[in-house]
N, C-alpha and C positions, 0 to 999 in steps of 0.2 A: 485402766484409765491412764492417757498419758498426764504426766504431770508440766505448767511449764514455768519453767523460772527465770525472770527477767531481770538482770543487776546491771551497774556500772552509770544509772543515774545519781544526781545531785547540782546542785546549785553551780553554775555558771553566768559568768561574765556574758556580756554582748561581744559578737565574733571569737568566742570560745569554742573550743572543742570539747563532746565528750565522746567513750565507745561503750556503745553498749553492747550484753550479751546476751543470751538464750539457749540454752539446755535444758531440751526436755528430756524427759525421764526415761523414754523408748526409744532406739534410734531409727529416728523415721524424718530428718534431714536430707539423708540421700533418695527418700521416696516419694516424699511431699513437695511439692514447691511452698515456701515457706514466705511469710510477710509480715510484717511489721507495722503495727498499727497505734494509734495515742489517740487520745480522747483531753481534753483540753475541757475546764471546766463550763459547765451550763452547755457543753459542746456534744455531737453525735459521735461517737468514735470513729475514722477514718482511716484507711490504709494508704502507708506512704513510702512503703515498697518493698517489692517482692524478689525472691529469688527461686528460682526453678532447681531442679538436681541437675541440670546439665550447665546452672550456672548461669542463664539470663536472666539481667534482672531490668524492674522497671522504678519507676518513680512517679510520685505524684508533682507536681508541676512543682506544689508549694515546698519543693524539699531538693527538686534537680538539680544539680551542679554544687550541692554542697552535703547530702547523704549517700553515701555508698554501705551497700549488704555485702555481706559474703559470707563464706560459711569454712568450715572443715569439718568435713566427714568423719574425717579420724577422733575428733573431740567432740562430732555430735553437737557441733556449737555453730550458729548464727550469731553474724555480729553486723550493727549498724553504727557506721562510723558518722557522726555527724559535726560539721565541721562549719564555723563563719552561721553559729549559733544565735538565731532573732528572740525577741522576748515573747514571740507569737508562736516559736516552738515550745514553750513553755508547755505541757501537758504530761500524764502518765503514760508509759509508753508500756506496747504490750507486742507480744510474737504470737502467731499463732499459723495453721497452714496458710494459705494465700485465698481460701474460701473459710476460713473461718471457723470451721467448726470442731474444733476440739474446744475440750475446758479451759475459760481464761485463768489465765495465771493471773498474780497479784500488780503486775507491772511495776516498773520502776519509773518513779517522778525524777522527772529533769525539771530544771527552774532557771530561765536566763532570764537575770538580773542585773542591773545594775546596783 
């Protein structure tokens, strides 16, 4: 079972920045296209962008022109840069392939606040 582990969440400002991370247990980064997903309370959990092994990535509308993915191979790591941070991105934030189905990890809560 791969395992995945989601850090670099915590409490932010409005138009703050945080980065998050993801290394899973297995390296399978460069085989999966990978995405990144948050679940916002009383909410369904949503994908709000993916990245391919050759490196393109997408976005969901509510995240475009201020989340960027990217990855390194070498470290087995996904990273979602999010940046000019809403208080509507406030939710748990989780990695997983770009369909989904491996075991969720624990995610890391982001919190934009005032």
């Amino acid at each position: 079972q791969v395992q995945l582990v989601e850090s670099g969440g915590g409490l932010v400002q409005p138009g703050g920045s945080l980065r998050l991370s993801c290394a899973p247990s297995r390296s399978i980064i460069s085989i999966y296209a990978m995405g990144w997903y948050r679940q916002a309370p009383g909410k369904q959990r949503e994908l709000v962008a993916t990245i391919t092994p050759s490196g393109i990535t997408n976005y969901a509308d509510s995240v475009k022109g201020r989340f960027t993915t990217s990855r390194d191979n070498a470290k087995n790591t996904v990273y979602l840069q999010m940046n000019n941070l809403k208080p509507e991105d406030t939710a748990v934030y989780y990695c997983n392939t770009a369909h989904g189905f491996m075991n969720w990890g624990q995610g890391t809560q982001v919190t934009v606040s005032s």
